[in-house]
DRENTORKOL-3810 file (N, C-alpha, C; in nm, 4 decimals):
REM DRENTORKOL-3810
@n.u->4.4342; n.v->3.9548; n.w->-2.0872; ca.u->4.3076; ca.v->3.8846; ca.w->-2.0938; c.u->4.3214; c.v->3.7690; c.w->-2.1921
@n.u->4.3100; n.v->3.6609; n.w->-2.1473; ca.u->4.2770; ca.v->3.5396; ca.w->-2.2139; c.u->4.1449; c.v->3.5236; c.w->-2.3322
@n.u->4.1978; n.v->3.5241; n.w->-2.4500; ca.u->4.1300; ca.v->3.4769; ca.w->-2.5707; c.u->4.0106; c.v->3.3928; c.w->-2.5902
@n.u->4.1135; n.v->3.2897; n.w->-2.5492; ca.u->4.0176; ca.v->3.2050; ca.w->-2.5914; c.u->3.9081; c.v->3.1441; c.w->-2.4460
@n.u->3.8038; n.v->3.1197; n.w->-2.5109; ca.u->3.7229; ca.v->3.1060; ca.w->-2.3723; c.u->3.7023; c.v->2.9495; c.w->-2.2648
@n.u->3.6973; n.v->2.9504; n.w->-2.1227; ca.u->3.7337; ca.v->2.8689; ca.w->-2.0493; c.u->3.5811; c.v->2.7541; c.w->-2.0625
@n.u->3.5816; n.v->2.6819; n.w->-1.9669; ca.u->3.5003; ca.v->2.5835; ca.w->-2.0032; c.u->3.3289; c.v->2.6677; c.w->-1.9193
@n.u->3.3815; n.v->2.7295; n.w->-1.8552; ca.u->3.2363; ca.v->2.7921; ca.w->-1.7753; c.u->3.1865; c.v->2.9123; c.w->-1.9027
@n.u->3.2824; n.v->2.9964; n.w->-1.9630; ca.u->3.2584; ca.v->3.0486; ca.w->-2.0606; c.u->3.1993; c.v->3.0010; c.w->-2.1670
@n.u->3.2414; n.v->2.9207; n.w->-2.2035; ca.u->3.1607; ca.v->2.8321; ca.w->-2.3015; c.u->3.0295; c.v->2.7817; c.w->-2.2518
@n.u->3.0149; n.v->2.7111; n.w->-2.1719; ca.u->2.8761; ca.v->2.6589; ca.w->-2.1530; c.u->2.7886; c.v->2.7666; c.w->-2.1109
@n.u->2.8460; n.v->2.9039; n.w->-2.0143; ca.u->2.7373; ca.v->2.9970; ca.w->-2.0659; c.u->2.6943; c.v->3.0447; c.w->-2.2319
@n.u->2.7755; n.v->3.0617; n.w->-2.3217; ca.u->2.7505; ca.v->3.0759; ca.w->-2.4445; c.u->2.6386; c.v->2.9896; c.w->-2.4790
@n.u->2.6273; n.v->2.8836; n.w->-2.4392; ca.u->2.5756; ca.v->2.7691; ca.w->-2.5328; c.u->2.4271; c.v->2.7311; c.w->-2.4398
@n.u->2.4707; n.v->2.7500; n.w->-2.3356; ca.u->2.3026; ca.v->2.7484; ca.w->-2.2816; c.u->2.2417; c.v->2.8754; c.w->-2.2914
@n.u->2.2708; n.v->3.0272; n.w->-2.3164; ca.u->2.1687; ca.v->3.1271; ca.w->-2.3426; c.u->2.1521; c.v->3.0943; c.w->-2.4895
@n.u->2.2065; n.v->3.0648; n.w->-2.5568; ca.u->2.1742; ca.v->3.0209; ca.w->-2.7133; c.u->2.1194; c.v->2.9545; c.w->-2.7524
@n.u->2.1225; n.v->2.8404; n.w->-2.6509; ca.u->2.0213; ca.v->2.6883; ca.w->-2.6693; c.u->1.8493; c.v->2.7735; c.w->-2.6274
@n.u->1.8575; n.v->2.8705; n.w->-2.5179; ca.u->1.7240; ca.v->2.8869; ca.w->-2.4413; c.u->1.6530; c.v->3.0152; c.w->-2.5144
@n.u->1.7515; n.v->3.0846; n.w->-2.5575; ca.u->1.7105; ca.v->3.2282; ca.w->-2.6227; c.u->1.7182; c.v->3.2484; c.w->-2.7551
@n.u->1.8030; n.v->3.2048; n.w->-2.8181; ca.u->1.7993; ca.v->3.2173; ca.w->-2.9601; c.u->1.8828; c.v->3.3776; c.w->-3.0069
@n.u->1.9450; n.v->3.4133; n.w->-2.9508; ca.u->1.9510; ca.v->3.5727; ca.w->-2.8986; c.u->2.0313; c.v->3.6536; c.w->-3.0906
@n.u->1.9491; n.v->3.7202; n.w->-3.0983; ca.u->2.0073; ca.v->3.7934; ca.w->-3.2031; c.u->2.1814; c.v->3.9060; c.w->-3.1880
@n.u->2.1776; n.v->3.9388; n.w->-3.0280; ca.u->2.3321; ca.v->3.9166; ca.w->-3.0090; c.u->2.3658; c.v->3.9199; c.w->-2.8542
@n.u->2.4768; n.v->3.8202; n.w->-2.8552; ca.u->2.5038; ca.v->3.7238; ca.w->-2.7272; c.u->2.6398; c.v->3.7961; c.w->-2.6993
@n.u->2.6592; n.v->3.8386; n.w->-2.6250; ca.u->2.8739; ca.v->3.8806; ca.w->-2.5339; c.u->2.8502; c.v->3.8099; c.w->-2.4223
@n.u->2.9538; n.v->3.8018; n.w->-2.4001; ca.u->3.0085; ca.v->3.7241; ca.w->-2.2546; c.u->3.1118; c.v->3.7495; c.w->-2.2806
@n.u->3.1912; n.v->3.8589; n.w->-2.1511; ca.u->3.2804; ca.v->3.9078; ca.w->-2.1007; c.u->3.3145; c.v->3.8078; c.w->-2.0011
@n.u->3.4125; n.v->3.8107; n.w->-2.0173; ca.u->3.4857; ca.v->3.6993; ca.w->-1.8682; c.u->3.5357; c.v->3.8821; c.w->-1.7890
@n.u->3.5109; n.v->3.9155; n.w->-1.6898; ca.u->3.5629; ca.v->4.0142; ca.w->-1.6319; c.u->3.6611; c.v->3.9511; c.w->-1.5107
@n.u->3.7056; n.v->3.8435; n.w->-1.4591; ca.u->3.7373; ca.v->3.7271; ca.w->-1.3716; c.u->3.9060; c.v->3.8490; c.w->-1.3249
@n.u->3.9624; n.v->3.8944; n.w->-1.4460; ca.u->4.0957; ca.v->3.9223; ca.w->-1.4218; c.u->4.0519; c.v->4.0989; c.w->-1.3451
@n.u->4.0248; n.v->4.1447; n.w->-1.3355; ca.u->3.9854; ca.v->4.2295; ca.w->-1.2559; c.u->3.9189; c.v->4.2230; c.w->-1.1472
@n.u->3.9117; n.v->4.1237; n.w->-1.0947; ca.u->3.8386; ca.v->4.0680; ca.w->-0.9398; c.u->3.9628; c.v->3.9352; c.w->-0.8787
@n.u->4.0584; n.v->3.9429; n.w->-0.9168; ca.u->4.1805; ca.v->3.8180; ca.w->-0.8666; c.u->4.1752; c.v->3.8863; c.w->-0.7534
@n.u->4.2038; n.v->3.8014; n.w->-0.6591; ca.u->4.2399; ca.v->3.7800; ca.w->-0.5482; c.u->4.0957; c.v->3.8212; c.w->-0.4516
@n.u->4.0085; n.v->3.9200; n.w->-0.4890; ca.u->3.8891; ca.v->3.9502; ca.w->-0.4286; c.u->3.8323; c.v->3.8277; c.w->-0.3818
@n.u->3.7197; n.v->3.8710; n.w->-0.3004; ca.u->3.6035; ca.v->3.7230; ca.w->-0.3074; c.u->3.5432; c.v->3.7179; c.w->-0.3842
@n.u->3.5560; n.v->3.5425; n.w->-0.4269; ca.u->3.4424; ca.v->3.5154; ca.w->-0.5019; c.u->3.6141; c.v->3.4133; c.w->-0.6025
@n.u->3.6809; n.v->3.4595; n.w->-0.6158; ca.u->3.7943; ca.v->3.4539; ca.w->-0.6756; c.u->3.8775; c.v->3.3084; c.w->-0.6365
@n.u->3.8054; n.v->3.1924; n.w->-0.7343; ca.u->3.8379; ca.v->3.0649; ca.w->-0.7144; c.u->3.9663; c.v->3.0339; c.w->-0.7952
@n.u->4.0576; n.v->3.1329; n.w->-0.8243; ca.u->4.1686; ca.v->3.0853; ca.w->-0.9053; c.u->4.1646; c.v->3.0290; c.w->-1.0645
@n.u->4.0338; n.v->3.0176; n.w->-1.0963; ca.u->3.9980; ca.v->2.9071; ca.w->-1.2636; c.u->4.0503; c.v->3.0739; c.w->-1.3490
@n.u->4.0146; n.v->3.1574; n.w->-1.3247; ca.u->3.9942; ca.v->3.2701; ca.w->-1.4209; c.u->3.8484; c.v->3.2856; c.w->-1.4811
@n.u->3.7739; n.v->3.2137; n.w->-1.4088; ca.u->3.6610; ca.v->3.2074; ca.w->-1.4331; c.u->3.5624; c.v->3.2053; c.w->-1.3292
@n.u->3.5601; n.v->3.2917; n.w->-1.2737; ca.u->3.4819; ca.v->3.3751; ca.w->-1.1517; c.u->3.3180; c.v->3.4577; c.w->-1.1489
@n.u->3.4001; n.v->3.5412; n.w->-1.2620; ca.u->3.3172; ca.v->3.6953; ca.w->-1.2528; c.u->3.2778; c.v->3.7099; c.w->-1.4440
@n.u->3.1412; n.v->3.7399; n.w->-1.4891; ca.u->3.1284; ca.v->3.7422; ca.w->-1.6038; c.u->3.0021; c.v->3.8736; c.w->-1.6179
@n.u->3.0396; n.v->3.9181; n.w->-1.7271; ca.u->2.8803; ca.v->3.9991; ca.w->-1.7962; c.u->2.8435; c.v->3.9514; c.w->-1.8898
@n.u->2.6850; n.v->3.9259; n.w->-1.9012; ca.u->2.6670; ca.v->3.9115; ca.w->-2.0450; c.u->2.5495; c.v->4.0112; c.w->-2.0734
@n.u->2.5844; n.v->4.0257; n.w->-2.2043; ca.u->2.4750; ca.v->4.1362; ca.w->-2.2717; c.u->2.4071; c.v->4.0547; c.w->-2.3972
@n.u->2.2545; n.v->4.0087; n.w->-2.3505; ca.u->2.1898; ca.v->3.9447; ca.w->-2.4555; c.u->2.1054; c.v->4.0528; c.w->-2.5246
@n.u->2.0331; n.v->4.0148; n.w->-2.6525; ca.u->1.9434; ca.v->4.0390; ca.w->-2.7236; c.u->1.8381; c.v->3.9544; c.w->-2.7924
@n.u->1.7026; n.v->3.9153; n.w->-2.7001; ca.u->1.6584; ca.v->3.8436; ca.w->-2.7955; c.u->1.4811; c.v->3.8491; c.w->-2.7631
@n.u->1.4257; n.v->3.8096; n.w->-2.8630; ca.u->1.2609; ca.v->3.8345; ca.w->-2.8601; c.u->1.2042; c.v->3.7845; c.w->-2.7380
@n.u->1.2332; n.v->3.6854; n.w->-2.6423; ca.u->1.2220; ca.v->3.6362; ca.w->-2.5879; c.u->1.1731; c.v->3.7313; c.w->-2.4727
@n.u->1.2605; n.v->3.8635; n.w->-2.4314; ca.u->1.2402; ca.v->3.9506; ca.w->-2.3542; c.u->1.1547; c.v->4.0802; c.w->-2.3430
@n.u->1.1181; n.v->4.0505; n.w->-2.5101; ca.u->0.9747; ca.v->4.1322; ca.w->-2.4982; c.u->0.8747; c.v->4.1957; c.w->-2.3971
@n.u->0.8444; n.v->4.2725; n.w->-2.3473; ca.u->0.7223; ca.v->4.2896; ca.w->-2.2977; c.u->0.7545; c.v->4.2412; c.w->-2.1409
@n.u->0.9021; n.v->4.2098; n.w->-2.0979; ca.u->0.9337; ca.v->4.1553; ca.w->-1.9807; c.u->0.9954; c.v->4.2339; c.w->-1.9434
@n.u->0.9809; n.v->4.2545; n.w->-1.7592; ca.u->1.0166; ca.v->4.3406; ca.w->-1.6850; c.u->1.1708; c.v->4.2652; c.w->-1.6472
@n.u->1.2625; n.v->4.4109; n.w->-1.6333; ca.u->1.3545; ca.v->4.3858; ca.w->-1.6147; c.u->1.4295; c.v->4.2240; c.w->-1.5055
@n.u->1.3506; n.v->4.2387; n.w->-1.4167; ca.u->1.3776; ca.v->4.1603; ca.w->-1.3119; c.u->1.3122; c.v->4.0034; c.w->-1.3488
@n.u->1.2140; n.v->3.9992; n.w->-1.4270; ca.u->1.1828; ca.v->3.8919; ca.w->-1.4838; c.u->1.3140; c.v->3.8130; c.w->-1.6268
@n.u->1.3646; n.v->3.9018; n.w->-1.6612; ca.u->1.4702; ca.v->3.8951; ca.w->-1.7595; c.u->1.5807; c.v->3.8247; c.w->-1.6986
@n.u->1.6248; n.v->3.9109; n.w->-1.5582; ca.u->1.7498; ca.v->3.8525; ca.w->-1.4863; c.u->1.6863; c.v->3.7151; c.w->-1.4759
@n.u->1.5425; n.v->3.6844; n.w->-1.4107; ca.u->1.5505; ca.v->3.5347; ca.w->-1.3660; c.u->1.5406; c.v->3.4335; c.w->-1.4684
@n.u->1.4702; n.v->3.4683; n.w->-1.6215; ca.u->1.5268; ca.v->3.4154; ca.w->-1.7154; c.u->1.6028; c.v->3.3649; c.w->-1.7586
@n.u->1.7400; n.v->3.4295; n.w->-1.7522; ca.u->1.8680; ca.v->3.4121; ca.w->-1.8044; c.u->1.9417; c.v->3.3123; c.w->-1.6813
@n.u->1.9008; n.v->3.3801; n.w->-1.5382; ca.u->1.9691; ca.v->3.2736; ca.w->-1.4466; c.u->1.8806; c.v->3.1084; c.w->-1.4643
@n.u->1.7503; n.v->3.1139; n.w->-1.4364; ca.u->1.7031; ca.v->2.9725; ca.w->-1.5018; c.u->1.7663; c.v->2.9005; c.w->-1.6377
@n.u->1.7885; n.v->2.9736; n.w->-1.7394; ca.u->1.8753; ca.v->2.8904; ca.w->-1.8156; c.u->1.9910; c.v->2.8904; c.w->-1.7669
@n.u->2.0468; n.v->2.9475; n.w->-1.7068; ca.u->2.2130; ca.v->2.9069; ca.w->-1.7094; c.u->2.2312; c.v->2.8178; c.w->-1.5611
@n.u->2.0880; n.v->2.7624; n.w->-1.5216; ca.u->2.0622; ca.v->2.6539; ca.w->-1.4089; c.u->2.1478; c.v->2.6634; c.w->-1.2836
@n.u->2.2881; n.v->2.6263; n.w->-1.2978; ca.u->2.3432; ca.v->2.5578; ca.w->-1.1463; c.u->2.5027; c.v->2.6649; c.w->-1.1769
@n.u->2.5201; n.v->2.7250; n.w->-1.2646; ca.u->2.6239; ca.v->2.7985; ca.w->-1.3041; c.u->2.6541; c.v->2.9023; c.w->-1.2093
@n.u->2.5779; n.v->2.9753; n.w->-1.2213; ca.u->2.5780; ca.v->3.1117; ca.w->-1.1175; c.u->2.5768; c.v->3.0497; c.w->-0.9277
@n.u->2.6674; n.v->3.0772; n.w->-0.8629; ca.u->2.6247; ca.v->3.0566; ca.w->-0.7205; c.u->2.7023; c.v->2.9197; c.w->-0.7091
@n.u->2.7182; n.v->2.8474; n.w->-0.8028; ca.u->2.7974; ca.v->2.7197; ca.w->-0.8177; c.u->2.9870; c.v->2.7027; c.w->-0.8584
@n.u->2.9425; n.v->2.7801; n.w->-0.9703; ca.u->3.1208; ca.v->2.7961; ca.w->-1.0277; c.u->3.1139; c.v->2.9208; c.w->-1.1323
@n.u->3.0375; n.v->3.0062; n.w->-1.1188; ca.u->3.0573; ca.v->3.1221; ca.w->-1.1285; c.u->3.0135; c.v->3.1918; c.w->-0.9840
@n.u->3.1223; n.v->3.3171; n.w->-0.9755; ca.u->3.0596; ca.v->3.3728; ca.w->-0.8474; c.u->2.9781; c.v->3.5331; c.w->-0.8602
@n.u->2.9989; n.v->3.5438; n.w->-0.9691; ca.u->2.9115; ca.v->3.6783; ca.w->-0.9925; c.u->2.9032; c.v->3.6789; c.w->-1.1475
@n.u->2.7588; n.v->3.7173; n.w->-1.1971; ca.u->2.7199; ca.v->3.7526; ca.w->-1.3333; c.u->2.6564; c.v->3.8677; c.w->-1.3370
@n.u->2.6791; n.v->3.9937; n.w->-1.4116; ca.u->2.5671; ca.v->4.0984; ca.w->-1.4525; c.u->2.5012; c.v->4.0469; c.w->-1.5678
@n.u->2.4063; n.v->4.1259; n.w->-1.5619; ca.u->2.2984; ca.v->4.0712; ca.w->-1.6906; c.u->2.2541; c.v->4.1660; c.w->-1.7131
@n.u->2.2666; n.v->4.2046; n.w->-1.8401; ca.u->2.2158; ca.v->4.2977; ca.w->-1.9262; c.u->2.0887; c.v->4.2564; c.w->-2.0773
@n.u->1.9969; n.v->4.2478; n.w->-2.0116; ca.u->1.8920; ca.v->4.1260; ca.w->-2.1254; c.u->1.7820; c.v->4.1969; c.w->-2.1682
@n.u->1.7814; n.v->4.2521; n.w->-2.3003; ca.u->1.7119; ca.v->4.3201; ca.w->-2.3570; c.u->1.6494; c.v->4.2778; c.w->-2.5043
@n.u->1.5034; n.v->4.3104; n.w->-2.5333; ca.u->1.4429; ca.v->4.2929; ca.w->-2.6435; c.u->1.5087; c.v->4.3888; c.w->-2.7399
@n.u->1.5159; n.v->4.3150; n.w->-2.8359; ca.u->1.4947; ca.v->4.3946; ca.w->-2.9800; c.u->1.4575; c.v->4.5482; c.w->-3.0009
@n.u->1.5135; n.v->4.6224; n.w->-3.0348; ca.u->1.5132; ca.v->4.7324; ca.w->-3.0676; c.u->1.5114; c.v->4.8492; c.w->-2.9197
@n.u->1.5870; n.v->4.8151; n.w->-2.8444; ca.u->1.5896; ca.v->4.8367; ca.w->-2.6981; c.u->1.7360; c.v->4.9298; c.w->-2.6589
END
C-alpha cells in the first residue's frame, strides 16, 4: 500500500475539511484490493472509505449524511473515483 496519498486522495481530504470541519477525518484508499475488478481505472485510485466525525451530522439521518458528504466531494465520486463508503457520524456516536 502506497503512503503517500494520490491526487484524488488528497482533494477528498481537503474538500470534507473545507465543508465539515470534522473533528476526525480517514480516508482509506482501499483501490489495491479491487485491481483489476470494475471500476478499476489503473490510477490506484479507484475505490476509497472514509470515516468522518463532525457536528455537522447531528440530528441527521443516516442517508442524509451519505448525501452530505457526496455534495461536498461534488464531481469526485462517479467521475474519478469509482466507489466510496461513507461512514459519517456526529460526535459522541
Amino acid at each position: 500500500m502506497n503512503s503517500t496519498p494520490g491526487p484524488a486522495e488528497t482533494e477528498i481530504r481537503q474538500r470534507l475539511e473545507a465543508a465539515f470541519r470534522p473533528s476526525w477525518l480517514e480516508v482509506s484508499n482501499d483501490s489495491a484490493s479491487h485491481r483489476g475488478h470494475a471500476g478499476d481505472d489503473g490510477t490506484g485510485e479507484s475505490h476509497f472509505t472514509v470515516t468522518i466525525v463532525a457536528d455537522a451530522f447531528a440530528g441527521v439521518s443516516r442517508l442524509e449524511r451519505q448525501r452530505m458528504v457526496n455534495r461536498a466531494l461534488g464531481d469526485l465520486p462517479g467521475q474519478r473515483v469509482h466507489a466510496l463508503a461513507i461512514r459519517a457520524r456526529a460526535p459522541g456516536e
